[in-house]
C-alpha positions in Angstrom: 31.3 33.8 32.0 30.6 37.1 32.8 31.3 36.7 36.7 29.3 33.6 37.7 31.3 30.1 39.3 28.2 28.0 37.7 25.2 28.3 35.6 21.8 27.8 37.5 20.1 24.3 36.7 16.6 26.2 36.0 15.5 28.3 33.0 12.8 29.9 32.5 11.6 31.0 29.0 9.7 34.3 28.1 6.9 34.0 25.6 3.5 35.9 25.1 2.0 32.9 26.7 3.7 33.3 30.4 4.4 37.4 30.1 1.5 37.7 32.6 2.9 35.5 35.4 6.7 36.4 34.7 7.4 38.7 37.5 5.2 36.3 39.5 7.5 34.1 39.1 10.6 35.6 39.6 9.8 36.5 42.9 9.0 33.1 43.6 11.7 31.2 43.4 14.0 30.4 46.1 17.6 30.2 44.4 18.7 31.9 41.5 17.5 30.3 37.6 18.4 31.8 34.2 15.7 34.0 32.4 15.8 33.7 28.7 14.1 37.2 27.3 13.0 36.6 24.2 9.3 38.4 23.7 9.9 38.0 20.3 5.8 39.8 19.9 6.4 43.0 21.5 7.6 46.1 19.1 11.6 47.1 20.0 10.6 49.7 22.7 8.2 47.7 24.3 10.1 44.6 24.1 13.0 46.8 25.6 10.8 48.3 28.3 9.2 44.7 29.4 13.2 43.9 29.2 14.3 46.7 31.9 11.3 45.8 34.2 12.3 41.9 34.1 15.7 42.1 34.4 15.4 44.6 37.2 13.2 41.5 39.7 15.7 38.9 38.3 18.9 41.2 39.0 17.2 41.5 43.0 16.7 37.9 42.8 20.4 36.9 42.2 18.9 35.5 38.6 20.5 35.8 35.6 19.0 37.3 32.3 20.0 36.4 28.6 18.5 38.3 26.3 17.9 36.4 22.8 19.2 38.9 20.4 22.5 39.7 19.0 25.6 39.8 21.4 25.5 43.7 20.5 22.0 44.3 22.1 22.5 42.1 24.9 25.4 43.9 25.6 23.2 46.6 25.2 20.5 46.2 27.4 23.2 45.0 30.1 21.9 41.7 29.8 24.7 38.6 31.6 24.8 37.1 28.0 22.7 35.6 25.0 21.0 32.9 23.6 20.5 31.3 19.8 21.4 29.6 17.0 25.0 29.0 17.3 26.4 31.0 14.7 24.0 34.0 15.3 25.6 34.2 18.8 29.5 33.7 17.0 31.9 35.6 18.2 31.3 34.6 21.8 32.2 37.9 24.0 34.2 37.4 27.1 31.9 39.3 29.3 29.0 37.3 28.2 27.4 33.9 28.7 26.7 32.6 25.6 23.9 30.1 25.3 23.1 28.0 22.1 20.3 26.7 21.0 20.6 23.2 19.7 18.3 20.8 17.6 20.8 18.3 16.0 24.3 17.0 15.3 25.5 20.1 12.8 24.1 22.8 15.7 25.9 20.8 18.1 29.0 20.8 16.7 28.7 24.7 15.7 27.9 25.1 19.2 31.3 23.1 20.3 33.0 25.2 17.4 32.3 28.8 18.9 32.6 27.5 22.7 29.2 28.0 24.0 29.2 28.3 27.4 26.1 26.2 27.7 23.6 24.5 25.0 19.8 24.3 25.2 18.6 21.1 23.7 15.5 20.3 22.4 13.0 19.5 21.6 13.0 16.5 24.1 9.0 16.0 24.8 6.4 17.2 22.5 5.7 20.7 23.4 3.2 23.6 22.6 5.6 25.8 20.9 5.7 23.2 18.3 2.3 21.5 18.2 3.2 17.8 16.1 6.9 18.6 15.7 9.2 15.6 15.8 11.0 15.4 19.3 14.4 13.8 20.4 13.2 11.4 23.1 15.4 10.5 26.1 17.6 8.1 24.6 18.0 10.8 21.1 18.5 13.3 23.6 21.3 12.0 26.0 22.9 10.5 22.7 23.4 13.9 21.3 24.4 15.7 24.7 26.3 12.9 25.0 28.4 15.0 22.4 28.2 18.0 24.1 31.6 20.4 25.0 29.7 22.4 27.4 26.4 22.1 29.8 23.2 21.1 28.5 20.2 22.3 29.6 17.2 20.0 28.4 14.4 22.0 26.5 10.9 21.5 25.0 7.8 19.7 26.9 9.8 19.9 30.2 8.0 19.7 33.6 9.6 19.4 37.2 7.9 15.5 36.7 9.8 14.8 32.7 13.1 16.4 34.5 12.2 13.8 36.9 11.7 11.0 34.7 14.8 12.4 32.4 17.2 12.3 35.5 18.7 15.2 34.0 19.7 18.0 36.8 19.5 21.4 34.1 16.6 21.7 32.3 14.0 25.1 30.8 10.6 25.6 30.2 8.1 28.2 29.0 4.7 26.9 30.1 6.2 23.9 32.5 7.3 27.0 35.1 4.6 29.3 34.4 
């Protein structure tokens, strides 16, 4: 896992909604979290450029940054590893972290398959990514991490107060950090 004992328990999510507070943020916090970089709205040499300027206050921080993208460009953009759909992040790289995202039973086992170092499951609350989408629930979600090879980090809706409630130590947000 590209150098690191442990995985932080906090993620924080990039999305056009939060870019404005990101570096914010980063400075903010007082042990290190994972950044996902996606900034999936910005044309490839912007996105690259908001990329560099991120990753530079997380690397100072002693956070880590996954880029999602192929294993290629994070390896790249000297990102610590990537996230996504299990078999877009296939083969895992030993010099990379390697984070699956994780909706159901198939993704789960593709993500046990490949060896993920870590899964992001979700949706567990209703969340504005997906306005109306179905969610897991608590008892959905910890049945399906339940079959988990790997850490799970809960995702979609989450809060410091739903972490709370979920009694679940590793969890992400987008808006619920921002």
């Amino acid at each position: 896992m590209n150098g690191f004992q442990s995985l932080p328990n906090l993620w924080l999510l990039s999305d056009a909604r939060n870019d404005a507070v990101l570096e914010a943020r980063l400075g903010e916090f007082r042990e290190p979290v994972g950044l996902v970089y996606r900034h999936y709205h910005l044309p490839p040499a912007e996105r690259l450029a908001r990329f560099e300027t991120l990753a530079r206050i997380a690397r100072r921080r002693g956070h880590l940054i996954i880029l999602s993208d192929s294993t290629l460009t994070a390896r790249e953009w000297g990102a610590h590893g990537v996230y996504g759909a299990p078999l877009s992040i296939y083969p895992a790289r030993a010099d990379m972290i390697t984070i699956a995202t994780v909706h159901d039973m198939r993704e789960m086992a593709q993500a046990n398959r490949i060896g993920a170092d870590a899964i992001m499951l979700s949706p567990v609350f209703p969340t504005r990514s997906h306005p109306g989408g179905k969610v897991l629930g608590p008892a959905r979600f910890r049945t399906l991490a339940s079959h988990a090879q790997m850490p799970v980090i809960a995702l979609g809706g989450m809060t410091r107060e739903r972490a709370r409630h979920l009694n679940w130590p590793s969890w992400a947000a987008i808006d619920g950090l921002s």
